[in-house]
BAMAR-243280 format. One line per field, with one value per atom (N, C-alpha, C, CB): residue number from 1; x, z, y. Coordinates in Angstrom, 3 decimals. Glycine has a CB too. Example, Ala and Ser with C-alpha at 12.3 -4.5 7.8 and 13.67 -1.06 7.14 Angstrom:
2
num: (1, 1, 1, 1, 2, 2, 2, 2)
x: (13.190, 12.300, 13.200, 11.308, 12.850, 13.670, 12.900, 14.084)
z: (7.800, 7.800, 7.800, 9.046, 7.080, 7.140, 7.870, 5.725)
y: (-5.690, -4.500, -3.300, -4.473, -2.250, -1.060, 0.030, -0.598)
END
This chain:
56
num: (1, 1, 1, 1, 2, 2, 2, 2, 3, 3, 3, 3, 4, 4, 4, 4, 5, 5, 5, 5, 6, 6, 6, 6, 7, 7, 7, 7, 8, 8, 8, 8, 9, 9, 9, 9, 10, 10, 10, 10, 11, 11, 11, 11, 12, 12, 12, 12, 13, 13, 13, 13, 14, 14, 14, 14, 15, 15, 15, 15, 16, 16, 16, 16, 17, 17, 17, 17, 18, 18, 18, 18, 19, 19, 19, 19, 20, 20, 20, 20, 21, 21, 21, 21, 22, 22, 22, 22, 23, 23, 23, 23, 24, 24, 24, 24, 25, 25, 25, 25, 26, 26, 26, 26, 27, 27, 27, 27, 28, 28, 28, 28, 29, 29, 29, 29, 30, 30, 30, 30, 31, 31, 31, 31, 32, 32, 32, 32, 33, 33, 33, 33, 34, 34, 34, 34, 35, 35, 35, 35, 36, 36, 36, 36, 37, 37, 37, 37, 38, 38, 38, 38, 39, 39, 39, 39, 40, 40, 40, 40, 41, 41, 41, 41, 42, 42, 42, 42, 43, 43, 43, 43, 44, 44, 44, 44, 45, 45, 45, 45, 46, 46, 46, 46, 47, 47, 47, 47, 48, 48, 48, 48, 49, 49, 49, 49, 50, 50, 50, 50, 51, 51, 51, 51, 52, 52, 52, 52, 53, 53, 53, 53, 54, 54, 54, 54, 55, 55, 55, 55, 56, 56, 56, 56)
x: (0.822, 0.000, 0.863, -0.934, 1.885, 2.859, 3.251, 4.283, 3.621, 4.165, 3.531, 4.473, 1.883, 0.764, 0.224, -0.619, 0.879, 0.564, 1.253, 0.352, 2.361, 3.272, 2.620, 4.524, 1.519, 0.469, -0.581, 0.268, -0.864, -2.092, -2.671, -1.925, -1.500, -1.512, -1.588, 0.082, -1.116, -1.907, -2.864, -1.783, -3.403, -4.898, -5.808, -5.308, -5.509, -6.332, -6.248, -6.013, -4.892, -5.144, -6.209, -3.314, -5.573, -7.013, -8.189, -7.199, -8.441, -10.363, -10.444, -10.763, -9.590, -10.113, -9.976, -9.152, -9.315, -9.323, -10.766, -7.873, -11.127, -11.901, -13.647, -11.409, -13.707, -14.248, -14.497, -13.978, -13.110, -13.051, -14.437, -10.931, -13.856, -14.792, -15.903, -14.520, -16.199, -17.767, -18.726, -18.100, -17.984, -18.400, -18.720, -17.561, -17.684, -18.007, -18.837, -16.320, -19.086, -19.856, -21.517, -19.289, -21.329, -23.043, -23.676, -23.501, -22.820, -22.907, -23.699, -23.484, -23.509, -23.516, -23.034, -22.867, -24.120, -24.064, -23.686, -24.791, -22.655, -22.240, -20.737, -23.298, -20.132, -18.567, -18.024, -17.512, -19.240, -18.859, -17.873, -20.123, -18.453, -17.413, -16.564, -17.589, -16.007, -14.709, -14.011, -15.448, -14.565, -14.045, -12.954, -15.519, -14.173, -13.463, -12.590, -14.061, -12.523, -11.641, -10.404, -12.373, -10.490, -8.956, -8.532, -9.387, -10.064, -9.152, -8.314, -9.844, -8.662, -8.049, -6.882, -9.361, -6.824, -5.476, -4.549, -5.492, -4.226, -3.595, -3.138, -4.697, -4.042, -3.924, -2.893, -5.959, -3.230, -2.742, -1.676, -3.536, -1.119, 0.230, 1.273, 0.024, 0.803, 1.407, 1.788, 0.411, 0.711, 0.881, 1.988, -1.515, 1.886, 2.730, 4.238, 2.359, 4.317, 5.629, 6.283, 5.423, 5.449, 5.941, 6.291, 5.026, 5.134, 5.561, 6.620, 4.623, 7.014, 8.332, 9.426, 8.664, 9.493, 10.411, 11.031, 9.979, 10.423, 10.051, 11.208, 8.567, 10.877, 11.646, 12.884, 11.680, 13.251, 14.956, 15.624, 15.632)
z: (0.000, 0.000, 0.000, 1.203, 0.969, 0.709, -0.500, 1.620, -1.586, -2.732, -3.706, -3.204, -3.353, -4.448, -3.699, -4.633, -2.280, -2.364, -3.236, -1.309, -4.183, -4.422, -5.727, -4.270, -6.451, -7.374, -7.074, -7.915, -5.771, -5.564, -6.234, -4.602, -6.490, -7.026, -8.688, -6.499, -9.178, -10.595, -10.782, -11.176, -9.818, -9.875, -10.015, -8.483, -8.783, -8.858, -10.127, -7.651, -10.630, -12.199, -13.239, -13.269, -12.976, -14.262, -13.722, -14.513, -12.483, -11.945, -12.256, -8.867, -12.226, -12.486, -14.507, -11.385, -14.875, -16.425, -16.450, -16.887, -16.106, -16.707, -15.993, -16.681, -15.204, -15.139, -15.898, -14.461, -15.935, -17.804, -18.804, -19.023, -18.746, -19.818, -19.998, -20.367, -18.571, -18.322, -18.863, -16.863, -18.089, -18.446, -19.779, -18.035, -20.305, -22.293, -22.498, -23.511, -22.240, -22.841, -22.784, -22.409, -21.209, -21.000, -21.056, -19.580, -21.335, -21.398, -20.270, -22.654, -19.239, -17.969, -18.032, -17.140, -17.057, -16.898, -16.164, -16.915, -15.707, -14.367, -14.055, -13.579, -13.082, -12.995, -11.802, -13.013, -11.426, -10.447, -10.854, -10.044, -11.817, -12.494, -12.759, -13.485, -13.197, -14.052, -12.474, -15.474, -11.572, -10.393, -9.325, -9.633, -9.674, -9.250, -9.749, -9.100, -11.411, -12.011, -12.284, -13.335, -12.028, -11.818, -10.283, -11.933, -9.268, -8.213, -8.183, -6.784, -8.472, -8.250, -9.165, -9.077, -10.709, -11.192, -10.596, -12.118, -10.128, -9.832, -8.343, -9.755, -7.369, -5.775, -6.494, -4.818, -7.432, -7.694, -8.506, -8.064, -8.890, -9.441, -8.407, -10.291, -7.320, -6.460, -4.701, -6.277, -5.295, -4.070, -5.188, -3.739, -6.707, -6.883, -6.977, -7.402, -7.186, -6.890, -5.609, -6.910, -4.650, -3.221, -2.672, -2.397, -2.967, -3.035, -3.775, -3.569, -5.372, -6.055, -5.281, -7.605, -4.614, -4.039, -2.967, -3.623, -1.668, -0.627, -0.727, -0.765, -1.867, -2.096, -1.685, -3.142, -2.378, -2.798, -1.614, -4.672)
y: (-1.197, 0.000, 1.255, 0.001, 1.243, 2.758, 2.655, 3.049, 1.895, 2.182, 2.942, 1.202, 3.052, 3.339, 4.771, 1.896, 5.057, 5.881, 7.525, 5.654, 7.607, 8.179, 8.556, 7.518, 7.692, 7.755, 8.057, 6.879, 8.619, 9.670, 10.840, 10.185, 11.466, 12.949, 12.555, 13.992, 11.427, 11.115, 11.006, 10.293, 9.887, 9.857, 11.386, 9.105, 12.071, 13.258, 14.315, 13.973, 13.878, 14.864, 13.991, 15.076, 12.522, 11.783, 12.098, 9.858, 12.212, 11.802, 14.109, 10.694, 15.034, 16.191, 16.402, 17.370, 16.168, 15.683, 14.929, 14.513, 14.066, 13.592, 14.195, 12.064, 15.173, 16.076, 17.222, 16.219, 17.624, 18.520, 17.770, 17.891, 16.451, 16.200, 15.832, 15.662, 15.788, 15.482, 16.416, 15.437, 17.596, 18.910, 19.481, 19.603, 19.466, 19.397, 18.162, 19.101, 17.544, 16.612, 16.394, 15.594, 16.591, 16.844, 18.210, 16.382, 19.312, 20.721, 21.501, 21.014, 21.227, 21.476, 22.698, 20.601, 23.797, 25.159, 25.472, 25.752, 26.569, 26.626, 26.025, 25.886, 26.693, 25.968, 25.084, 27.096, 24.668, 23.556, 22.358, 22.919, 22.136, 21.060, 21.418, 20.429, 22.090, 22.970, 23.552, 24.696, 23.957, 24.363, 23.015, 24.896, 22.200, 20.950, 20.282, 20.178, 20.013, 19.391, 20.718, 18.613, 21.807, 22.958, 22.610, 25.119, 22.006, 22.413, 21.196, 22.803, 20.161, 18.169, 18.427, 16.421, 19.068, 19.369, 19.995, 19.929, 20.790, 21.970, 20.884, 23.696, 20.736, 20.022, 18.681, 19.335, 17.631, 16.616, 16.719, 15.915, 17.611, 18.101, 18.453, 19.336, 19.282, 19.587, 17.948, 21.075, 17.774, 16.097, 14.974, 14.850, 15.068, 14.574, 14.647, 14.361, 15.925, 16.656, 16.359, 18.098, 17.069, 16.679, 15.322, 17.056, 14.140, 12.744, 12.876, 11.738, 12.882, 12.167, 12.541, 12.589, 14.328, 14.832, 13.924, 15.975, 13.618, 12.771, 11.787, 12.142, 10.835, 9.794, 9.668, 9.621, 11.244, 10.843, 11.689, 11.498)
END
């Protein structure tokens, strides 16, 4: 389980990416979605950074 956690912060960029595209797709009004999938990008870039850092 600690090994997978270092792939957290990937996850949260695919699951806000694929919010992006929910959003275009069902054409959903409003920026809840788009709020969430900037905030999970931006948060899961930065948790992966900090994890890879960690390592070494």
């Amino acid at each position: 389980m600690k090994g997978y956690i270092k792939y957290l912060g990937l996850f949260c960029v695919m699951v806000g990416l694929i919010l992006f595209v929910v959003h275009l797709l069902a054409k959903v009004h409003g920026n809840g979605l788009l709020f969430a999938g900037l905030t999970l990008v931006i948060g899961g870039t930065v948790a992966h950074v900090k994890l890879q850092k960690r390592d070494f």
